[in-house]
N, C-alpha and C positions, 0 to 999 in steps of 0.2 A: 316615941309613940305616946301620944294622947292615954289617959286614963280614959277605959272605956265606960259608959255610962247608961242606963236602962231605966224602961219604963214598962206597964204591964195595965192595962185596962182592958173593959169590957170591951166585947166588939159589936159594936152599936153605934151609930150616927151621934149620939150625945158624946164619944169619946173623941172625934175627929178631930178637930181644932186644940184638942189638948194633947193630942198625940204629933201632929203636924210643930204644936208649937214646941214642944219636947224636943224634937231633933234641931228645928232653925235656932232653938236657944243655944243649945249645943255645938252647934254650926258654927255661929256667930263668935261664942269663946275659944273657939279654937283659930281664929282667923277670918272665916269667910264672911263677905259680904254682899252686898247690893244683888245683882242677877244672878250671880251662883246659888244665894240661898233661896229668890223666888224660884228659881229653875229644880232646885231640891223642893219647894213647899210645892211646885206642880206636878211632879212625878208622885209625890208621896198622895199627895189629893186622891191621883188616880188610882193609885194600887189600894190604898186603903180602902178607898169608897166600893172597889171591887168584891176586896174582901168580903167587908163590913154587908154589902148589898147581896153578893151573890156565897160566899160562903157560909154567911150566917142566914139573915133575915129571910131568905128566898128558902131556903134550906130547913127552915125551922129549927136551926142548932143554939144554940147559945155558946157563949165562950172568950177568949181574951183574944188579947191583940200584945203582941209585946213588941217591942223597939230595943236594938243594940247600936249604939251611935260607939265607934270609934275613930282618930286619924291615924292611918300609920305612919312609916317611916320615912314613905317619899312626899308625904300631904294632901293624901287624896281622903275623903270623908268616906266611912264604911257603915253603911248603913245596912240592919239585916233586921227583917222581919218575920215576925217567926205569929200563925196559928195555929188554930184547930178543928176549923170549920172544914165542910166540904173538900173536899181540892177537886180543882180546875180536871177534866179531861179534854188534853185538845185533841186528842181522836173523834172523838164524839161529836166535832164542832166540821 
């Protein structure tokens, strides 16, 4: 297993692309390539920007954003994001 490796920024649209690039760099040194890592920088887009958009800014919270990049044992990338903004109710929706 990969040494796991983390990051921790504000949750704000100024953070995105250094948070996105945080995991594809990581990505990358651990093997992967070409569309797997765009296919990872497009899922992460969405989740963040959700975050970022609807748990903080929309919310009036302030707070971070942190990122856990690991690979395990069979090669698959484990990525976990962790806030402190709002959370989502999908009842509500």
């Amino acid at each position: 297993m990969a040494t796991p490796s983390s990051v921790t920024l504000p949750g704000e649209m100024d953070s995105l692309h250094a948070l996105i690039g945080f995991v594809t760099s990581y990505a990358g040194e651990q093997g992967f390539v070409g569309k797997k890592i765009s296919a990872v920088e497009l899922a992460l887009e969405e989740v963040l920007v959700n975050i970022i958009k609807h748990a903080y800014k929309e919310s009036g919270i302030e707070g971070t954003i942190e990122i856990r990049c690991r690979k395990d044992d069979a090669g698959s990338l484990i990525i976990e994001i962790m806030d402190s903004g709002l959370p989502f109710d999908i009842f509500s929706v």
